[in-house]
BALOBA-1460 file (C-alpha; in Angstrom, 3 decimals):
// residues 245
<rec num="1" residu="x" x="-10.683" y="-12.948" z="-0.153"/>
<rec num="2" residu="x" x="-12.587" y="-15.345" z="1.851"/>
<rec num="3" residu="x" x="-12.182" y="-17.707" z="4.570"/>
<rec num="4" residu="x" x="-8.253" y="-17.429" z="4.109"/>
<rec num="5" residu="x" x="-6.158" y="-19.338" z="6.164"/>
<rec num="6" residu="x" x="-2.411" y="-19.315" z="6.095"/>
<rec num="7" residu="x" x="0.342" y="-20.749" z="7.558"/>
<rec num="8" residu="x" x="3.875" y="-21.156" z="6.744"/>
<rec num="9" residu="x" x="5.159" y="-25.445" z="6.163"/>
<rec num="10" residu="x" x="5.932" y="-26.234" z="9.954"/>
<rec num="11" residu="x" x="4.669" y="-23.697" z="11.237"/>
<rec num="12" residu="x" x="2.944" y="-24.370" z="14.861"/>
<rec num="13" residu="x" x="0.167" y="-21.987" z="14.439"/>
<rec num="14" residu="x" x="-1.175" y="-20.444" z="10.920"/>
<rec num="15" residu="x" x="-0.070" y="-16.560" z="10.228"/>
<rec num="16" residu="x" x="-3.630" y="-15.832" z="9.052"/>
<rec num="17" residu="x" x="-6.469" y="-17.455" z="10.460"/>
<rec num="18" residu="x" x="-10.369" y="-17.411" z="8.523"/>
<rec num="19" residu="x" x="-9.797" y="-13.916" z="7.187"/>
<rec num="20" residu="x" x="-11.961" y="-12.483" z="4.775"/>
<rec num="21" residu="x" x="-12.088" y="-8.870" z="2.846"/>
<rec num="22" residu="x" x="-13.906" y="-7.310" z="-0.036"/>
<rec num="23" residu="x" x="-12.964" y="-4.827" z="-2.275"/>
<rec num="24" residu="x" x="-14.949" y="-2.777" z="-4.087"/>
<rec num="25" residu="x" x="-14.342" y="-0.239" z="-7.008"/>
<rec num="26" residu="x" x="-12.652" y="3.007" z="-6.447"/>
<rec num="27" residu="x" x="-12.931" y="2.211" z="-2.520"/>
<rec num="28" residu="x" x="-9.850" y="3.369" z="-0.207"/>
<rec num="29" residu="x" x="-9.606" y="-0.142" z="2.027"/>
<rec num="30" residu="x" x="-7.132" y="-0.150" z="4.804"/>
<rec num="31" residu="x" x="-5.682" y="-2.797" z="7.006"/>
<rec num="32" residu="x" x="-4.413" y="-1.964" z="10.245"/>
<rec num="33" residu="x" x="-3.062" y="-3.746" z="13.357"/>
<rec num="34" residu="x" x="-0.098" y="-4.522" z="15.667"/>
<rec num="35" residu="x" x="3.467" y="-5.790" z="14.194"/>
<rec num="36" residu="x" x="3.329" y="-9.452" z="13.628"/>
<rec num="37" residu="x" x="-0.544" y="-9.684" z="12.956"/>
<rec num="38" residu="x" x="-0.521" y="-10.370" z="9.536"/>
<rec num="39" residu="x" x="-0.877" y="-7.503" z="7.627"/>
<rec num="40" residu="x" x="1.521" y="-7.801" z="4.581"/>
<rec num="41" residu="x" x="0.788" y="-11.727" z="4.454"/>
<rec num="42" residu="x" x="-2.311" y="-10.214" z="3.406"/>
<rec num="43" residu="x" x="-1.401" y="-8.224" z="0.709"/>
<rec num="44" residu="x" x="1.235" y="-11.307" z="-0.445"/>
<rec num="45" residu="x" x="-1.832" y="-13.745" z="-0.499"/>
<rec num="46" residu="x" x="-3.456" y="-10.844" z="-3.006"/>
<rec num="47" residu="x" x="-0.609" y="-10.729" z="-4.740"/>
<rec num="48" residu="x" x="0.023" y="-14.388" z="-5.641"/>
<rec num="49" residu="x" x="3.343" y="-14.968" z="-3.791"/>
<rec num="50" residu="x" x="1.459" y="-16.947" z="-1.218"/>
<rec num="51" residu="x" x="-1.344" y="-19.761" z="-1.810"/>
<rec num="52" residu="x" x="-3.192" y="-20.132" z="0.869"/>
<rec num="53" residu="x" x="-3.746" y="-23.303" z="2.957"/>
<rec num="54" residu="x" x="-7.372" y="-22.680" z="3.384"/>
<rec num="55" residu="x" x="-10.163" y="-20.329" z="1.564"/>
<rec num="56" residu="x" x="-10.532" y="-18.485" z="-2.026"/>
<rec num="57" residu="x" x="-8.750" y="-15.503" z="-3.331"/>
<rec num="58" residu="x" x="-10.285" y="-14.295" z="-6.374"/>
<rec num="59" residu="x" x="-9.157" y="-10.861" z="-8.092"/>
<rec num="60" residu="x" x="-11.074" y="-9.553" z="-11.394"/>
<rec num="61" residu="x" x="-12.834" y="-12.539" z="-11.805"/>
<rec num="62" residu="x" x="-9.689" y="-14.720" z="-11.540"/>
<rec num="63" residu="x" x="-9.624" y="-17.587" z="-9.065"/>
<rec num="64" residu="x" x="-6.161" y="-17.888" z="-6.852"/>
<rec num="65" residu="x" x="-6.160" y="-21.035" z="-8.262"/>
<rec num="66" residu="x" x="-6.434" y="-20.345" z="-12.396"/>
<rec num="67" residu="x" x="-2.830" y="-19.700" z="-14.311"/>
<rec num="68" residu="x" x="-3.531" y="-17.157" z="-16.079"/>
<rec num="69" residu="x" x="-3.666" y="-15.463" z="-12.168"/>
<rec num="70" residu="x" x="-0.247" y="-13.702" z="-12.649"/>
<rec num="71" residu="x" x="-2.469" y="-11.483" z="-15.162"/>
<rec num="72" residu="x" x="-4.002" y="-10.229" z="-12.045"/>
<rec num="73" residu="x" x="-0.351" y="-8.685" z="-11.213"/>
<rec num="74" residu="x" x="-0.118" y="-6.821" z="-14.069"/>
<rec num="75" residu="x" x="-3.425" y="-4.705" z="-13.303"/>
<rec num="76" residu="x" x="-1.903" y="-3.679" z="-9.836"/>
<rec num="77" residu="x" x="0.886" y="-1.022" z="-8.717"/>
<rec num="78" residu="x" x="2.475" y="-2.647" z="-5.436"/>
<rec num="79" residu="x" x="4.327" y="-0.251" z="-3.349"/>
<rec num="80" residu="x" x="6.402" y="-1.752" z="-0.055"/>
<rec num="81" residu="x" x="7.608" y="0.005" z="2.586"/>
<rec num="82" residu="x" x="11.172" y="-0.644" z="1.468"/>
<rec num="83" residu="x" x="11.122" y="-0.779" z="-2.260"/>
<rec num="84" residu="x" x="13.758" y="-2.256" z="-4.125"/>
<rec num="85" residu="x" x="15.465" y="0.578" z="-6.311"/>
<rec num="86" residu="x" x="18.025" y="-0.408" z="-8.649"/>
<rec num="87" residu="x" x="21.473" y="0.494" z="-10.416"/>
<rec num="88" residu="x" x="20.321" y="3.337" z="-12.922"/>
<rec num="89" residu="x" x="18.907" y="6.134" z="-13.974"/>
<rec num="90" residu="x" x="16.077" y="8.083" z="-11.844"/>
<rec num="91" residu="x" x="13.925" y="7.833" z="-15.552"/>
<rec num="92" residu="x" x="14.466" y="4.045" z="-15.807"/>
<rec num="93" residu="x" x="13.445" y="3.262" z="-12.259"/>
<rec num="94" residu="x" x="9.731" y="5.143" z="-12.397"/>
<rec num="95" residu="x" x="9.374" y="3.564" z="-15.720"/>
<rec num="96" residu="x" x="10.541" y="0.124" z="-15.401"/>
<rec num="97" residu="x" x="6.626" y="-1.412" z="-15.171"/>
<rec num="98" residu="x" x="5.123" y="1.120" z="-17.187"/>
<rec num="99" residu="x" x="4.552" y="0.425" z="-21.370"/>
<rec num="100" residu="x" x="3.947" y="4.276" z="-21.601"/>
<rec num="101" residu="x" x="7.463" y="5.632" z="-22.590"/>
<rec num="102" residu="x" x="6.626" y="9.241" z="-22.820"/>
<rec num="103" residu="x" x="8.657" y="11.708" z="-20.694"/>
<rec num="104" residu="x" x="4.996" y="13.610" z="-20.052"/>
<rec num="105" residu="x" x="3.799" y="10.933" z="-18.170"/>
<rec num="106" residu="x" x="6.624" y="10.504" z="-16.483"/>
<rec num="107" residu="x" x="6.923" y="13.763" z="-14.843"/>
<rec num="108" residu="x" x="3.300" y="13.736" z="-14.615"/>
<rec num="109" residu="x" x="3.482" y="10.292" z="-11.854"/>
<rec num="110" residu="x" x="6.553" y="11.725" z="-10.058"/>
<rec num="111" residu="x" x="4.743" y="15.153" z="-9.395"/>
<rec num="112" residu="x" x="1.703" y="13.494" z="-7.987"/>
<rec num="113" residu="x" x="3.626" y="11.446" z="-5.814"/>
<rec num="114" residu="x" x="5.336" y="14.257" z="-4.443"/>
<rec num="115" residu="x" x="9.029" y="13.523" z="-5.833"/>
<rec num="116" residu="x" x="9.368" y="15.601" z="-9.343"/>
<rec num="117" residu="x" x="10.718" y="18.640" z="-7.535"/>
<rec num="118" residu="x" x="13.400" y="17.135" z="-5.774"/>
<rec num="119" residu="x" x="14.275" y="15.385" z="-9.048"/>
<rec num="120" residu="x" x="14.547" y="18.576" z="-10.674"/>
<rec num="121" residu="x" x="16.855" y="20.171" z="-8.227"/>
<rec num="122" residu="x" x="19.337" y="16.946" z="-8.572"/>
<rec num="123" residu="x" x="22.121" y="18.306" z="-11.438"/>
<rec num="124" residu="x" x="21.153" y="15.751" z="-13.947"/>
<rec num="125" residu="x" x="17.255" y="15.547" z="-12.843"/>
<rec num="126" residu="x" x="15.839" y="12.205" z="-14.212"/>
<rec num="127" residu="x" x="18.799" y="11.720" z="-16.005"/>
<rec num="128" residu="x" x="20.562" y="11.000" z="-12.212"/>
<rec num="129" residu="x" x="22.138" y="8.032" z="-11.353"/>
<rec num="130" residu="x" x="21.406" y="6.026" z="-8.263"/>
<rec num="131" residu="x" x="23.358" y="4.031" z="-6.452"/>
<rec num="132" residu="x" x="22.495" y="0.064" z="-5.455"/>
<rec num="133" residu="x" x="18.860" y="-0.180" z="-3.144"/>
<rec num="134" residu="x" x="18.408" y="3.707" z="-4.445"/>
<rec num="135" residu="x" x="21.753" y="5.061" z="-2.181"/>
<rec num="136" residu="x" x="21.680" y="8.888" z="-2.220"/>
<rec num="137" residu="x" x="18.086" y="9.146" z="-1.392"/>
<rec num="138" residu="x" x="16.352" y="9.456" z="1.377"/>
<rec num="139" residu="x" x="14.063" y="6.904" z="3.189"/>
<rec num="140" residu="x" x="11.161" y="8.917" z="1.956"/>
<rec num="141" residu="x" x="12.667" y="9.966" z="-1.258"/>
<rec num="142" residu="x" x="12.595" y="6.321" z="-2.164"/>
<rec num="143" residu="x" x="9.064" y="5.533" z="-1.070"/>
<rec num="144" residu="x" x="7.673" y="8.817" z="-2.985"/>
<rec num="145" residu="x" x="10.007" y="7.197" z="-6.418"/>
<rec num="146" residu="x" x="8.510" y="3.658" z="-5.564"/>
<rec num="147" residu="x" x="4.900" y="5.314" z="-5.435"/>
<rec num="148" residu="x" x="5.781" y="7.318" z="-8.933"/>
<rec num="149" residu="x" x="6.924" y="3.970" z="-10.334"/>
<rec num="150" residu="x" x="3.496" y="2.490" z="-9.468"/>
<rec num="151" residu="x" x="1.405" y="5.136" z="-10.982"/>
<rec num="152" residu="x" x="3.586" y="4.943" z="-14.161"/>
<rec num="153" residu="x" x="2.241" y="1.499" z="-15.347"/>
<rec num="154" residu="x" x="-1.461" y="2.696" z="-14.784"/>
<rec num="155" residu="x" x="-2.547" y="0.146" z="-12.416"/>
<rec num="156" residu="x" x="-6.317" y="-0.714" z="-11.697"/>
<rec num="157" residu="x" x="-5.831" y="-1.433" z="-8.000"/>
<rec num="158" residu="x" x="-2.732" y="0.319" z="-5.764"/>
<rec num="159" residu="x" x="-1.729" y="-1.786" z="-2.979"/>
<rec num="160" residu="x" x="0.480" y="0.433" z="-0.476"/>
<rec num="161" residu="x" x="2.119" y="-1.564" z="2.519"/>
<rec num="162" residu="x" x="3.579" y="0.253" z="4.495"/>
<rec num="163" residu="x" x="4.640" y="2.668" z="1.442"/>
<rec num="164" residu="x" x="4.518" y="6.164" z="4.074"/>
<rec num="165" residu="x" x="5.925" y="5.303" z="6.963"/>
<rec num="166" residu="x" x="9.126" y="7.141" z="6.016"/>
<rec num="167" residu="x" x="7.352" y="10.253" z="5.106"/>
<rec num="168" residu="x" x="6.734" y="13.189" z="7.875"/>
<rec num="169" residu="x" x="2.841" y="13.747" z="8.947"/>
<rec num="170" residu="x" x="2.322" y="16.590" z="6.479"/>
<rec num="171" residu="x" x="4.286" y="15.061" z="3.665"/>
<rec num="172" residu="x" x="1.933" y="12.172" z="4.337"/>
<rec num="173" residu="x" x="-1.404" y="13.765" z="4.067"/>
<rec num="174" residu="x" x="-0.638" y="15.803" z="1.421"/>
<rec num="175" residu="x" x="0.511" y="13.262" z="-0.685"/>
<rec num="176" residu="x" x="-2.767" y="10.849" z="0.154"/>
<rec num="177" residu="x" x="-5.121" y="13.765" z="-0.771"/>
<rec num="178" residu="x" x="-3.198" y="14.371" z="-3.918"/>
<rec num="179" residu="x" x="-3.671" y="10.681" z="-4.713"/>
<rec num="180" residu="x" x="-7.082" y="10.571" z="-3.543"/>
<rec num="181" residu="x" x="-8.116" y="13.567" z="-5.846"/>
<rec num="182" residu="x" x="-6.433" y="12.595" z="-8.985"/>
<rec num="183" residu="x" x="-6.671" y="9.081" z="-8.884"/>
<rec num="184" residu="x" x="-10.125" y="8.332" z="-7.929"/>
<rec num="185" residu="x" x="-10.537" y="5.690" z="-11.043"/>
<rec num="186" residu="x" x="-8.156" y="3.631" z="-9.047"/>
<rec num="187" residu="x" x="-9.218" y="1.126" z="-6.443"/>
<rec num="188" residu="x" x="-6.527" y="1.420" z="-3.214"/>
<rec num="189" residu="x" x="-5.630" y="-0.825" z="-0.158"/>
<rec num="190" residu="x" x="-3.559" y="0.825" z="2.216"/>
<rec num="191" residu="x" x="-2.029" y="-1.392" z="4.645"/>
<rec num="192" residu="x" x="-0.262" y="0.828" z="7.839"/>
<rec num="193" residu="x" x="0.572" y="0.958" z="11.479"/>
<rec num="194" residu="x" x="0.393" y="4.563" z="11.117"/>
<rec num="195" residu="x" x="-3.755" y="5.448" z="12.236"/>
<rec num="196" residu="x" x="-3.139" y="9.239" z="10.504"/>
<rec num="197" residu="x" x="-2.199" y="7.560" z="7.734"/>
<rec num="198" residu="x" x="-5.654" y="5.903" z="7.141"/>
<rec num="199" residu="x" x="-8.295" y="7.358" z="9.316"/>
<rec num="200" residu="x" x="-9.705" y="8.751" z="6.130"/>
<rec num="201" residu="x" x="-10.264" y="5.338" z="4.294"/>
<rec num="202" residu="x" x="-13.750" y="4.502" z="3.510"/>
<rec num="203" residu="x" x="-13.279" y="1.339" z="5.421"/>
<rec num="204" residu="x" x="-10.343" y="-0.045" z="7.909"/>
<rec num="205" residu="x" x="-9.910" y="-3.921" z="8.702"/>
<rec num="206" residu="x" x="-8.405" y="-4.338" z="12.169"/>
<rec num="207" residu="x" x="-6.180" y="-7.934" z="12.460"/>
<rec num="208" residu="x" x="-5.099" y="-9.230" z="15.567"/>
<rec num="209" residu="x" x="-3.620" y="-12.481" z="16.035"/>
<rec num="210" residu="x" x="-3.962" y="-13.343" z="12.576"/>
<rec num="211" residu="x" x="-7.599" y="-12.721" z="12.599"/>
<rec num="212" residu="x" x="-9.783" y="-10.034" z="11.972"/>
<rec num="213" residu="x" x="-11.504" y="-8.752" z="14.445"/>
<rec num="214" residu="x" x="-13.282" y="-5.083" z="13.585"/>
<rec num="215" residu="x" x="-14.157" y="-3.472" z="10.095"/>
<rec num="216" residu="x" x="-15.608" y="-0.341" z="10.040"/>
<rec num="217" residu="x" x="-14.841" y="3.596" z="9.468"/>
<rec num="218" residu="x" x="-11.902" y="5.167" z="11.522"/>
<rec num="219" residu="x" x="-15.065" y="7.058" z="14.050"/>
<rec num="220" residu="x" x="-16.781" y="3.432" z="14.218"/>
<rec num="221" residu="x" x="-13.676" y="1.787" z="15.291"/>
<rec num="222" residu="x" x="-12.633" y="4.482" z="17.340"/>
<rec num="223" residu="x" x="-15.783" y="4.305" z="19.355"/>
<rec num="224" residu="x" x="-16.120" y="0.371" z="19.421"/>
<rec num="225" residu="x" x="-12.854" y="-1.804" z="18.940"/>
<rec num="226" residu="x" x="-10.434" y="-1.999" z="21.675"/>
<rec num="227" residu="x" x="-7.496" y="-3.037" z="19.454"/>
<rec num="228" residu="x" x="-8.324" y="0.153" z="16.917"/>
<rec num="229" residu="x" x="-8.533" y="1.899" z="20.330"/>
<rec num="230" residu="x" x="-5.199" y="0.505" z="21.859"/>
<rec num="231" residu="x" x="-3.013" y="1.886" z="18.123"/>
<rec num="232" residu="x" x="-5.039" y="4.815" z="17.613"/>
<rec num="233" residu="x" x="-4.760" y="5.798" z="21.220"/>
<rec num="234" residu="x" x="-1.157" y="5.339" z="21.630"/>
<rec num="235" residu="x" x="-0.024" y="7.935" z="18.474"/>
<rec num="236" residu="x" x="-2.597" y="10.978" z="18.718"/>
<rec num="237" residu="x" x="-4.518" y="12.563" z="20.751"/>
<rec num="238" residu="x" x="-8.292" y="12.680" z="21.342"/>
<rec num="239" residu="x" x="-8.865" y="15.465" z="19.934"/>
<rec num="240" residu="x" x="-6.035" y="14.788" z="16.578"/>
<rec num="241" residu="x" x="-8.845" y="11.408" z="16.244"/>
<rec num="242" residu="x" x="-11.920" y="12.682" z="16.549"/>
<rec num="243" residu="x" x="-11.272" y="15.001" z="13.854"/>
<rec num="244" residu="x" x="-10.684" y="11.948" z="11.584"/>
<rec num="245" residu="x" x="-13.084" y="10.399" z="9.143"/>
């Protein structure tokens, strides 16, 4: 991404303003900042659903621009914080992306992402029927199903926004050094409010305002940007940071 700017038709004042990123293979990149600042825009520009009004978004070689760009979709699991679950079976809704149909695998995504053994203590396991939006799970149920359903289709780049905020602290980390260790061919952007969540990223973008204004490691930002400073600051303690990356 670089140079975007972006700003909704009538808008009096663009969303995104000049913001640029780079990511590189097998790289943990995270995006952090208040509510409002522009974060998931972000990850909607990458994604195709936006164009911007200003810059150049180009993903595996394919410009924004080009139409064979919703190719670039297909080569990237995209979990939101509230993932839409539908009407089925627990099987059918990892597997709905994925063009592996092998039960293995399957299990194999769910466990990584920290979901197989509640599925296995449901009466019907995968077999189990869910309700409209996912109903009978929990808020982190669903987001640990959305992240299975991700992993399923093999991606080449995992975009999580805002895909842990419903998990507790421990459920968190464990789950982002599971993914971390067993999925280190895969190139992940984190996008979170939640500074435990990525102080362990090999780099963190800070937006403000639309713009970005630090980029750095968590102990980098921690020491010089006053935004990073202001979120960080206001969720752990000293001590809980400086043991970060």
């Amino acid at each position: 991404i670089e140079k975007i700017t972006f700003s909704h038709k009538g808008a009096d004042k663009p969303i995104l303003y000049n913001a640029s990123l780079m990511l590189f293979p097998r790289e943990i990149l995270a995006i952090t900042g208040k509510s409002g600042c522009g974060k998931s825009t972000l990850v909607k520009l990458i994604l195709g659903i936006h164009t911007p009004s200003e810059g150049r978004i180009n993903a595996f070689g394919i410009p924004h621009t080009h139409s064979d760009y919703f190719q670039v979709r297909q080569r990237i699991g995209t979990v939101l914080q509230d993932d839409y679950l539908f009407k089925g079976s627990i099987a059918d809704n990892i597997m709905f992306f994925s063009e592996i149909r092998d039960h293995e695998h399957m299990r194999k995504c769910a466990s990584l992402a920290l979901i197989d053994s509640d599925i296995m203590a449901m009466p019907m396991g995968y077999q189990t029927l869910l309700g409209e939006t996912g109903g009978g799970l929990s808020g982190g149920q669903k987001q640990r199903l959305a992240i299975a359903r991700a992993l399923a289709r093999k991606p080449e780049i995992l975009i999580f926004d805002d895909s842990f905020s419903a998990l507790d602290y421990k459920t968190d980390r464990k789950l982002r050094q599971e993914l971390a260790e067993k999925t280190q061919d895969m190139t992940k952007l984190i996008v979170a409010q939640r500074i435990s969540t990525i102080m362990d990223a090999d780099q963190i973008l800070v937006l403000d305002q639309g713009k970005v204004v630090g980029q750095g490691t968590h102990k980098e930002l921690l020491a010089n940007n006053e935004v990073y400073q202001e979120i960080a600051y206001s969720q752990l303690s000293k001590e809980e940071l400086e043991n970060g990356k």
